[in-house]
C-alpha positions as CSV (number, residue, x, y, z in Angstrom):
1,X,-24.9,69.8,-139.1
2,X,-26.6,66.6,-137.3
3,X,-27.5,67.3,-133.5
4,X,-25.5,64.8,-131.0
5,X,-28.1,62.7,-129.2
6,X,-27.0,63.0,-125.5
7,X,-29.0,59.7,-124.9
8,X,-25.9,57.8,-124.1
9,X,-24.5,60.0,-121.8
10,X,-28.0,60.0,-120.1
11,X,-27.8,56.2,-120.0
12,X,-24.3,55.9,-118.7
13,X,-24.7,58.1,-116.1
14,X,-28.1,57.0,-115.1
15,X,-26.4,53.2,-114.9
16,X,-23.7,54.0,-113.0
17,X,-25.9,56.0,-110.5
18,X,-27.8,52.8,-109.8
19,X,-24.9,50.4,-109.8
20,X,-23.5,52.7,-107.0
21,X,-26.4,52.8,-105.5
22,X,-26.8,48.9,-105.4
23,X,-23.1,48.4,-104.3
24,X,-24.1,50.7,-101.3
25,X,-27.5,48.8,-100.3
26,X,-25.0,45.6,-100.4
27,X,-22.7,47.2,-98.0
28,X,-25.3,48.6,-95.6
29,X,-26.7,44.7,-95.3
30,X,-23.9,43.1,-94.0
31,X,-23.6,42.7,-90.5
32,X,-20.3,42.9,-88.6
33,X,-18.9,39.7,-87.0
34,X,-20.5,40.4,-83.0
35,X,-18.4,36.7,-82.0
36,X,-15.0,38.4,-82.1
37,X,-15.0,40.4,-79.0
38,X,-11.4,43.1,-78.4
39,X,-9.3,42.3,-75.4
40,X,-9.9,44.8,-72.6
41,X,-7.6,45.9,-70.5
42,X,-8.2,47.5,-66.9
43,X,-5.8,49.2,-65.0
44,X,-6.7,49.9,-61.2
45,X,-4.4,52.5,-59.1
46,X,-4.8,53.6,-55.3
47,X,-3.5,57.0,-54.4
48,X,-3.2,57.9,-50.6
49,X,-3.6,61.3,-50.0
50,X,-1.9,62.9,-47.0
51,X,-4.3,65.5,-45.1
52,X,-3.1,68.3,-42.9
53,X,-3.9,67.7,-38.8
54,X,-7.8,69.0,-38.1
55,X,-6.3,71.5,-36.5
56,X,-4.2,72.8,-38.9
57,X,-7.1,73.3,-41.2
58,X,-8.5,76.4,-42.2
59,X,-12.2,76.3,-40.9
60,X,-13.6,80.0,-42.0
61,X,-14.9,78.0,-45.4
62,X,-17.0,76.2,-43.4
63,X,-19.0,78.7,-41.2
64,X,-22.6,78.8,-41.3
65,X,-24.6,81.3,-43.6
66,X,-27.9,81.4,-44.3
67,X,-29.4,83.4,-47.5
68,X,-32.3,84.9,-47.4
69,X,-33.8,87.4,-49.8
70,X,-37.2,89.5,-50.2
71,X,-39.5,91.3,-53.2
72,X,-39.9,94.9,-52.4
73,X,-43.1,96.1,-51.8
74,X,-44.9,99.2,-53.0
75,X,-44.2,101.3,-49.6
76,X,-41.6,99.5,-48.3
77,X,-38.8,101.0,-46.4
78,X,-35.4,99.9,-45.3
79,X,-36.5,99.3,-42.0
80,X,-39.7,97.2,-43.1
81,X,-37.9,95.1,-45.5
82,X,-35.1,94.6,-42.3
83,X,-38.3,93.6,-40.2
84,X,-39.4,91.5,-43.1
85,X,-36.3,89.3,-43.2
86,X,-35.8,89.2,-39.5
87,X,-32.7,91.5,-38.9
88,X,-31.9,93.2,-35.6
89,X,-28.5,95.0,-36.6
90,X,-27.5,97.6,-33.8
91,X,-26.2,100.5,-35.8
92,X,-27.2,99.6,-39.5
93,X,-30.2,102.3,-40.0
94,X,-27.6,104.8,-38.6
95,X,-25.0,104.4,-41.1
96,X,-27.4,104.0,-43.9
97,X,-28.5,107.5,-42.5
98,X,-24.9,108.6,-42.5
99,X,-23.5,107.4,-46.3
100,X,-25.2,109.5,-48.9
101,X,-24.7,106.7,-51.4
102,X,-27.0,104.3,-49.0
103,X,-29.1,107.3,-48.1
104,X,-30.0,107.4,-52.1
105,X,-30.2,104.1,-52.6
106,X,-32.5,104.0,-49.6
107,X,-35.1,106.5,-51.2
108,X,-35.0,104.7,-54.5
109,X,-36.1,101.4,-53.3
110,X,-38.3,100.2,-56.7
111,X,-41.4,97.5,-55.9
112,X,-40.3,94.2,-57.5
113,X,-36.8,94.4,-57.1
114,X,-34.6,91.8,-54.7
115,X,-33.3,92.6,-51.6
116,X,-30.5,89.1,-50.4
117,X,-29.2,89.2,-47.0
118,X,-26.6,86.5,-45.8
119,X,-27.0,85.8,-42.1
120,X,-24.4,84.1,-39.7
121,X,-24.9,81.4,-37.0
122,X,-25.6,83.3,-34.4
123,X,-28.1,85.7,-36.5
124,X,-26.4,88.7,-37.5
125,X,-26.1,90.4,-40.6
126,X,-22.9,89.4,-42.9
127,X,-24.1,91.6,-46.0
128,X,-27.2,92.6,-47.6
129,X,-27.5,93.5,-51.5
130,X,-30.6,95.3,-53.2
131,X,-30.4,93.9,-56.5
132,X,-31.1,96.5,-59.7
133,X,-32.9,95.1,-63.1
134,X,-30.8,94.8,-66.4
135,X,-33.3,98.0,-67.7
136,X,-32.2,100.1,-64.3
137,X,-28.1,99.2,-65.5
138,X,-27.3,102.7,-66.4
139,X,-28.9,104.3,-63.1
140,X,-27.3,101.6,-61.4
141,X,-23.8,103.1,-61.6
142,X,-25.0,106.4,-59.6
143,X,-27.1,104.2,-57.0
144,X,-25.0,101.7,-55.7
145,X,-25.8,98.4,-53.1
146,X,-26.9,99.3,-49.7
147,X,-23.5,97.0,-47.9
């Protein structure tokens, strides 16, 4: 039995490839009409809001705090790094001395690690936060922030 030549299929194929191909390039070079601009509509509202009297408002949002934060250093203690950041809080190295979870924290103080303070207007001490490193995350469950 004669083997079908499978030129013609070849050639169909290969001519319809290239008349697509053509028809494509012929759509790609026309340009769209730029002279026929759409109508554009704008639409301009004014809403008035009512505000509460000033004295109504609620003005603990806006007191002042400043954030400050320190590396620890190899040998540092609580008190150092308190110096370090300019804290003067009556009563703070006593109740670090008196909470065993601060007492622990306070003896495991690692060099490189964060210590943030927030500070009101007047200079005292809102909180203070020893930061632990992702790799420290399973000790830091059993030694908590010094707060």
């Amino acid at each position: 039995m004669p083997v079908k030549s499978r030129r013609p299929v070849k050639t169909v194929l290969g001519v319809s490839a290239v008349g697509l191909l053509v028809a494509a390039g012929a759509f790609a070079m026309v340009a769209p009409d730029r002279t026929i601009v759409p109508e554009q509509n704008f639409v301009t509202d004014t809403l008035v809001f009512q505000l509460p009297p000033l004295e109504a408002r609620d003005t603990t949002a806006l007191e002042f705090e400043q954030k400050i934060e320190t590396r620890i250093r190899s040998g540092d203690t609580v008190a150092s790094i308190l110096q370090r950041l300019g804290i003067e809080e009556e009563g703070f190295m006593a109740f670090i001395a008196s909470e065993a979870a601060t007492r622990k924290a306070a003896r495991g103080l690692v060099p490189g690690r964060i210590v943030q303070a927030a500070l009101d207007g007047s200079g005292g001490m809102k909180w203070i936060r020893y930061y632990h490193t992702p790799i420290a995350e399973k000790r830091a469950n059993t030694r908590p922030s010094i707060c």
